[in-house]
DRENMIKE-182018 format. One record per residue (C-alpha): x, y, z; residue number from 1. Coordinates in pm, whole numbers, always signed. Layout:
N
<x->X y->Y z->Z n->NUM> .
...
END
This chain:
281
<x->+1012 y->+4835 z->+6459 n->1> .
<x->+1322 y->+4572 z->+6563 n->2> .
<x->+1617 y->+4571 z->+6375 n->3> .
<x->+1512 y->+4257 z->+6211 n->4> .
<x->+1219 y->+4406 z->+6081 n->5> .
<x->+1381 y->+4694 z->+5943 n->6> .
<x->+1631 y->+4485 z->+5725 n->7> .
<x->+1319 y->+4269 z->+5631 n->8> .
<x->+1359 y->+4368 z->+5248 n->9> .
<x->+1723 y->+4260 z->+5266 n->10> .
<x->+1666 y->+3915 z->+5171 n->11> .
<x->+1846 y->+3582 z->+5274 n->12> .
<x->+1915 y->+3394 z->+5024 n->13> .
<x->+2328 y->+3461 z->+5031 n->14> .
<x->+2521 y->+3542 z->+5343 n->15> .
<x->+2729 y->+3747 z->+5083 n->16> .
<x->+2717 y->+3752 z->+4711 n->17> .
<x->+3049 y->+3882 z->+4560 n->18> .
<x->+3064 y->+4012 z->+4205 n->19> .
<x->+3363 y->+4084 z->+4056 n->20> .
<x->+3485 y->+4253 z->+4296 n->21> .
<x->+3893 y->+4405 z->+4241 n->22> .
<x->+4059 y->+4598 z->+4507 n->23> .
<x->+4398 y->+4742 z->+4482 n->24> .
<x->+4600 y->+4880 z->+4759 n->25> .
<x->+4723 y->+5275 z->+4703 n->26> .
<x->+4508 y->+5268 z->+4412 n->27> .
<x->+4884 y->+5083 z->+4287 n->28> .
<x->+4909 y->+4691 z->+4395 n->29> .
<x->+4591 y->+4532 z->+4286 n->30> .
<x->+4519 y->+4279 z->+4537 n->31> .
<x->+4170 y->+4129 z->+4410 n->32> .
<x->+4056 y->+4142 z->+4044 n->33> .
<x->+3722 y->+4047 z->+3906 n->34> .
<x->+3649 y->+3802 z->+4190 n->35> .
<x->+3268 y->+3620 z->+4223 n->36> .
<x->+3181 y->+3428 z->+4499 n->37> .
<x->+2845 y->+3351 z->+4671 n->38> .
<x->+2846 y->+3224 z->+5049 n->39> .
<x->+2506 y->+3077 z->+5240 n->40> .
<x->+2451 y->+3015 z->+5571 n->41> .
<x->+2651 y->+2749 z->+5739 n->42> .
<x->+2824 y->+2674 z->+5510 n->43> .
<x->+3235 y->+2586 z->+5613 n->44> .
<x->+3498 y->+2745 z->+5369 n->45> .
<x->+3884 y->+2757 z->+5322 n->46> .
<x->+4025 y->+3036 z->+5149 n->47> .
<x->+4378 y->+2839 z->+5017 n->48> .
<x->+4634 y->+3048 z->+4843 n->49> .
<x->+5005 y->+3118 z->+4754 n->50> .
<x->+5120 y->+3413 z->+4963 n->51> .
<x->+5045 y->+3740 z->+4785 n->52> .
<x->+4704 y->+3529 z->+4631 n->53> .
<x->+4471 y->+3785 z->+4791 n->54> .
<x->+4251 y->+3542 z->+5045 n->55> .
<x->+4313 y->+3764 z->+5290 n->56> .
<x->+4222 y->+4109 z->+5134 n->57> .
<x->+3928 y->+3910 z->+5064 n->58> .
<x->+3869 y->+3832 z->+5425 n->59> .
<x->+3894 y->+4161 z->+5490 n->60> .
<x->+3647 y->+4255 z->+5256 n->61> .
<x->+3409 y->+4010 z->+5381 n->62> .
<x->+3497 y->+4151 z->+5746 n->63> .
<x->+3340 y->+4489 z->+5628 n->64> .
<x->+3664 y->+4613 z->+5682 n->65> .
<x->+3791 y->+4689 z->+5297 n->66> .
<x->+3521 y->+4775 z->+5039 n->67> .
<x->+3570 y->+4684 z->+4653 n->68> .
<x->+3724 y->+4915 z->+4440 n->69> .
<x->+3508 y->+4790 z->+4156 n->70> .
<x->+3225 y->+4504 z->+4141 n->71> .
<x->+2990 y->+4495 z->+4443 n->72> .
<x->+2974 y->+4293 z->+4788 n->73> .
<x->+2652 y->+4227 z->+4919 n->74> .
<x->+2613 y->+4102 z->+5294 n->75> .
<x->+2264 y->+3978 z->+5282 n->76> .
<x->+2128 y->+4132 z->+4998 n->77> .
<x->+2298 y->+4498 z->+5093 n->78> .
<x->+2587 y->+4657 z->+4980 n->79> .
<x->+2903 y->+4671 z->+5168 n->80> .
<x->+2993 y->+5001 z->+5143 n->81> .
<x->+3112 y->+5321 z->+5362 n->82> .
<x->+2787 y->+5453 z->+5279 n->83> .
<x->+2598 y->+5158 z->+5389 n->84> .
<x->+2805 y->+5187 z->+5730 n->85> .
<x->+2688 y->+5498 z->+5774 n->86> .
<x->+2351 y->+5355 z->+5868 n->87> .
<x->+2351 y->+5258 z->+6200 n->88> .
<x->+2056 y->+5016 z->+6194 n->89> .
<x->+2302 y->+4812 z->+5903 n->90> .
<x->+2577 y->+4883 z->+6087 n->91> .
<x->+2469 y->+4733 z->+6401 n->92> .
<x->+2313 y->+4416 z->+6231 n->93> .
<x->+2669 y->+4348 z->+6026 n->94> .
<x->+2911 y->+4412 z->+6342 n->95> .
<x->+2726 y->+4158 z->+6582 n->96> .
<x->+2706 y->+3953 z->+6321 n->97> .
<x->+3042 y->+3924 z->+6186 n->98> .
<x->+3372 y->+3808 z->+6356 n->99> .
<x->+3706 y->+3809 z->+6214 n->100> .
<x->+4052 y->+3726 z->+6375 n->101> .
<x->+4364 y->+3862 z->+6236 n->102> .
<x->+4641 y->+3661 z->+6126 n->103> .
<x->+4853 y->+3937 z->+6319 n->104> .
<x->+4714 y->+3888 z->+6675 n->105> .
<x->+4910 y->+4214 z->+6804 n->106> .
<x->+4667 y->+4459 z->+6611 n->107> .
<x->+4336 y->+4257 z->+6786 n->108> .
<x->+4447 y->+4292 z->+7151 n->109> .
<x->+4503 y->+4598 z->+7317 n->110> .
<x->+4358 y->+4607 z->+7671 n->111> .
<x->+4597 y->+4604 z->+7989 n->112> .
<x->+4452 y->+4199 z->+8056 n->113> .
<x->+4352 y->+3889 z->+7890 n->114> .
<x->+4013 y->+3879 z->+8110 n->115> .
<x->+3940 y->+4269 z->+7975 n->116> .
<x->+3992 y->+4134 z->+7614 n->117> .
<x->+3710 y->+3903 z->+7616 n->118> .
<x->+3478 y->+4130 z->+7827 n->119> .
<x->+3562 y->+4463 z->+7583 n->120> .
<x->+3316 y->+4304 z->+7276 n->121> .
<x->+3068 y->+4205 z->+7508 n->122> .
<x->+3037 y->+4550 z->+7652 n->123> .
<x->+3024 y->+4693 z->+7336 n->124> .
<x->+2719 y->+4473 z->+7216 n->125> .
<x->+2531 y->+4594 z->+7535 n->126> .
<x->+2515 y->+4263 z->+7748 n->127> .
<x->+2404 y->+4230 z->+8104 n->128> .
<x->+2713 y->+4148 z->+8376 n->129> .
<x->+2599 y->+3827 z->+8459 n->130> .
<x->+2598 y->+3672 z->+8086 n->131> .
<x->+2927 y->+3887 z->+8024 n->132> .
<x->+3070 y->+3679 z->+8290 n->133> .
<x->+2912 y->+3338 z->+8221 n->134> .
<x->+3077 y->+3434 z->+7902 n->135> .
<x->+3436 y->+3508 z->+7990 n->136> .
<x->+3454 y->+3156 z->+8179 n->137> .
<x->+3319 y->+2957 z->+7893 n->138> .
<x->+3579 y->+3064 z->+7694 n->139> .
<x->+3876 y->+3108 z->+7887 n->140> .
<x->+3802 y->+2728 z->+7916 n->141> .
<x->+3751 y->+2675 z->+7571 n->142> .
<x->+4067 y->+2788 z->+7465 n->143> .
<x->+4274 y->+2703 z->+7717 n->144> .
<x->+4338 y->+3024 z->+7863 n->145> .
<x->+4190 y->+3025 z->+8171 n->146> .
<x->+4562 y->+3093 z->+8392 n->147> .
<x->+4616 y->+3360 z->+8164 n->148> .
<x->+4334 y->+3583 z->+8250 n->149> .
<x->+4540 y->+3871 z->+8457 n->150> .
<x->+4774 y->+3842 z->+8218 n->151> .
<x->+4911 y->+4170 z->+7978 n->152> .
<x->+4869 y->+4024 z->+7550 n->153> .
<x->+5184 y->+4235 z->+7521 n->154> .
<x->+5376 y->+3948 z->+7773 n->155> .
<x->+5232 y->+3674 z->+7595 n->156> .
<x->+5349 y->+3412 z->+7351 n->157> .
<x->+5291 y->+3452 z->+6945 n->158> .
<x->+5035 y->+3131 z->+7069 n->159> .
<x->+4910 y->+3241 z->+7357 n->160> .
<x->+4821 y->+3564 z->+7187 n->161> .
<x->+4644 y->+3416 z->+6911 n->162> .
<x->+4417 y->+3189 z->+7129 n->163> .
<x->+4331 y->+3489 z->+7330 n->164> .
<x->+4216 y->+3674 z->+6971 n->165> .
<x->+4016 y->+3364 z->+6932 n->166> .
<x->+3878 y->+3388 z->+7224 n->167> .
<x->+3793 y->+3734 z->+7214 n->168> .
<x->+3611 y->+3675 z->+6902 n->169> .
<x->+3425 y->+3361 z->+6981 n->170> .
<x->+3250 y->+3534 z->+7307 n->171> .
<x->+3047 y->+3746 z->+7092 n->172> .
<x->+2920 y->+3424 z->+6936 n->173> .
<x->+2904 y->+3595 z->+6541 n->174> .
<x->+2723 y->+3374 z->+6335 n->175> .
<x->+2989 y->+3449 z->+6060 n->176> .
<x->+3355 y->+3394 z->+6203 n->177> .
<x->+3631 y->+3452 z->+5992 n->178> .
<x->+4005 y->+3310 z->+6081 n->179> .
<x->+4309 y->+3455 z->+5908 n->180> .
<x->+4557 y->+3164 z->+5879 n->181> .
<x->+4414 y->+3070 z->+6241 n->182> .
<x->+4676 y->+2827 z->+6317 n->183> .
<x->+5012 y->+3031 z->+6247 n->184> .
<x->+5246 y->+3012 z->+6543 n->185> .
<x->+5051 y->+2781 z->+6728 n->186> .
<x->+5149 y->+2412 z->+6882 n->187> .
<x->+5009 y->+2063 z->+6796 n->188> .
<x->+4771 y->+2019 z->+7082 n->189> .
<x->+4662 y->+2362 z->+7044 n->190> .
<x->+4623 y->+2356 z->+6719 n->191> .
<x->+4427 y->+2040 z->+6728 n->192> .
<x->+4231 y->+2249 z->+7000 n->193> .
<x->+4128 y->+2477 z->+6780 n->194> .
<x->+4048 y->+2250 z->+6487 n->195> .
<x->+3790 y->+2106 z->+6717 n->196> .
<x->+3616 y->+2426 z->+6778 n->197> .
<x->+3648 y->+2541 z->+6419 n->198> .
<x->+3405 y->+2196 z->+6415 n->199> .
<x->+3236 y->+2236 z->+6655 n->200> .
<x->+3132 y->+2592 z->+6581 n->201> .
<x->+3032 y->+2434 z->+6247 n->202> .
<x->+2838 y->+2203 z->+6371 n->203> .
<x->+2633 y->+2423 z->+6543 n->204> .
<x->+2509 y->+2622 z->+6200 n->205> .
<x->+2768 y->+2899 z->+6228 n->206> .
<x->+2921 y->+3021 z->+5874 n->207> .
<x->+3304 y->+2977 z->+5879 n->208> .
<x->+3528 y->+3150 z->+5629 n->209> .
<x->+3926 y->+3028 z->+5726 n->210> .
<x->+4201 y->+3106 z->+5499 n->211> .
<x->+4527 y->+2865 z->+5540 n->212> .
<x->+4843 y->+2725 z->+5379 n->213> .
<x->+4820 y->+2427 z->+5658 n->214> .
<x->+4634 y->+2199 z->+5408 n->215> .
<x->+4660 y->+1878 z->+5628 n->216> .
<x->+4406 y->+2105 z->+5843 n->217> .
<x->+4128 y->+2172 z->+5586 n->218> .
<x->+3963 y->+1838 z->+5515 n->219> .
<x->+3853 y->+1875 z->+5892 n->220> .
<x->+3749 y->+2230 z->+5939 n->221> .
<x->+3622 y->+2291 z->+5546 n->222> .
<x->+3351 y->+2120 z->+5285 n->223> .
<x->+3410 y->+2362 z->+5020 n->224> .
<x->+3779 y->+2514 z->+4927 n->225> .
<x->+3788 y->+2846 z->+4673 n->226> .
<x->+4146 y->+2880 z->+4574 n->227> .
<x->+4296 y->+3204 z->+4502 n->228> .
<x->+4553 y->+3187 z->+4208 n->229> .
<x->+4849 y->+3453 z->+4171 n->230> .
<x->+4680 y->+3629 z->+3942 n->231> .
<x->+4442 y->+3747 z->+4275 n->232> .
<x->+4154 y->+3568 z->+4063 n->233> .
<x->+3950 y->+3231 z->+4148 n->234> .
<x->+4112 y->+2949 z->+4052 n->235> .
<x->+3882 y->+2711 z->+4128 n->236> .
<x->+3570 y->+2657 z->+4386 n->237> .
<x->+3430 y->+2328 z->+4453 n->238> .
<x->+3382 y->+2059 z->+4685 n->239> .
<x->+3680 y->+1992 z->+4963 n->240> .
<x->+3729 y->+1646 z->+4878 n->241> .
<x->+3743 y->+1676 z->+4535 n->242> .
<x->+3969 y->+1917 z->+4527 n->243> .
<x->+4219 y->+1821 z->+4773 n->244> .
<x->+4200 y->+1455 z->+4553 n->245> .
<x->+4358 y->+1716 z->+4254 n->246> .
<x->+4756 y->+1675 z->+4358 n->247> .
<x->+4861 y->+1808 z->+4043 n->248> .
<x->+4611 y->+2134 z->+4092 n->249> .
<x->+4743 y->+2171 z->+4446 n->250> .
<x->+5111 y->+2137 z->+4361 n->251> .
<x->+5033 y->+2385 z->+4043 n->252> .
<x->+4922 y->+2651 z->+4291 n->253> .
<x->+5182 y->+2583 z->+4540 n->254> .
<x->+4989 y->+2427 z->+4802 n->255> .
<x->+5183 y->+2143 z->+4821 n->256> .
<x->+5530 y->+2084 z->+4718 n->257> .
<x->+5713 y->+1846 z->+4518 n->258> .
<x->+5952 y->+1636 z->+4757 n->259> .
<x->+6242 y->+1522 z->+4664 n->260> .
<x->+6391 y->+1167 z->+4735 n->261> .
<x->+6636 y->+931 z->+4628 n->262> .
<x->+6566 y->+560 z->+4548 n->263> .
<x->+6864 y->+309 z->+4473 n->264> .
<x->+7046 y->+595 z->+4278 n->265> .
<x->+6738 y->+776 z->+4137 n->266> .
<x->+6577 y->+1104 z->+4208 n->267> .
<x->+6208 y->+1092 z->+4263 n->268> .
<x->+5950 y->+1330 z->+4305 n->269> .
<x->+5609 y->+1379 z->+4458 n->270> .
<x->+5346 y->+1595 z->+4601 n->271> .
<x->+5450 y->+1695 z->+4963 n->272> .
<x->+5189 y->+1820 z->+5221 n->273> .
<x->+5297 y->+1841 z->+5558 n->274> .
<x->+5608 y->+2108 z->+5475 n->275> .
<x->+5678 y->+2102 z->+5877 n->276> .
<x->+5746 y->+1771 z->+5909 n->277> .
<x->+6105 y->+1620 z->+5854 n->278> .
<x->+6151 y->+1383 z->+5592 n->279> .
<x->+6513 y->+1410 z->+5544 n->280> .
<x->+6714 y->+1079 z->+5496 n->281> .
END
């Protein structure tokens, strides 16, 4: 009996099915409480939240990688849990399944070249030299990396590293990927790179699960937005371009902020997107 077969009872009707689910670091710093969220197949997300919201513990726990301290998440119709890792038949469906890149690219790469990065995952899922290495070419040109490939991570730029993660990631072609604030430390054109793949990887059916404070980035890569308030609750869930419409909302939760201006002696204010850009006068 195939893998598939075995997880036949699992169901499909959610990629995962969060209910509320609260996590709390050192049993101390609650992180996550009572959040409920249901995700299907292809469908393209942004996580959007104040620092200290909790989208990214909640990445993590969608990575498999934190498990709920109450409430339950379910990863096609099974629990993730340490106990549920335990089986190896689960185990193995969830892990080639399921990509995640760091925010922090430092704690992703760790082998002694940028071509051993992307070939590690492959070895691990078992594939045969000659896709391994049509593999490692197709994405060392996707992102742009290709004169990098003898390179140590440790020698790297913050943005070199961080399209390297990406890299890494995307050769094992998940079905789920999941970017932590993807585009931190990296350039315009790179950036706009990557916004293209994010697309592209949409387009093709994928399931993709970012979490960003760029906002001028998510109308592109996102068609539903779940916004974490300080509280480390929901704030709201909906469609993209309805909520990104909702200045007020956005400026509420601090993802945009109010700029300030002065008009033939008077102070005005409005809602402010693009915090890199310089609007000083």
């Amino acid at each position: 009996m195939d893998i598939q077969e075995r997880l036949g009872a699992m169901g499909d009707e959610f990629v995962y099915d969060i209910k509320k689910v609260s996590y709390a670091y050192l049993d101390a710093f609650p992180a996550l409480c009572g959040v409920d969220i249901r995700i299907s197949k292809g469908e393209k997300i942004a996580l959007l939240g104040a620092n200290g919201s909790g989208k990214s513990t909640l990445l993590l726990v969608l990575a498999g990688l934190l498990f709920p301290g109450a409430g339950s998440a379910d990863f096609f119709g099974r629990a993730l849990t340490e106990e549920g890792f335990a089986d190896p038949v689960f185990r193995e469906f969830f892990r080639t399944r399921v990509g995640i890149v760091f925010q922090n690219s430092d704690i992703q790469l760790f082998n002694s070249n940028v071509e051993d990065e992307l070939l590690f995952g492959l070895a691990q899922l078992g594939m045969g030299k000659s896709e391994m290495d049509a593999r490692l070419e197709k994405y060392l040109d996707l992102m742009n990396i290709r004169h990098l490939r003898g390179r140590h991570p440790q020698y790297l730029s913050i943005g070199e590293k961080k399209r390297v993660a990406i890299a890494s990631v995307l050769a094992m072609e998940p079905e789920i990927v999941l970017l932590d604030e993807p585009t931190s430390g990296l350039d315009p054109r790179t950036t706009r790179s990557l916004i293209e793949t994010i697309t592209k990887l949409g387009n093709e059916g994928r399931t993709i699960i970012t979490t960003t404070q760029d906002i001028h980035i998510v109308a592109e890569i996102a068609d539903r937005i779940i916004v974490m308030s300080e509280g480390k609750r929901i704030a709201r869930d909906g469609a993209a371009e309805e909520i990104l419409k909702d200045r007020s909302f956005l400026e509420e939760h601090n993802l945009v902020h109010a700029h300030v201006h002065k008009h033939d002696g008077t102070v005005h204010t409005h809602p402010h997107d693009h915090p890199s850009h310089d609007h000083s006068h």
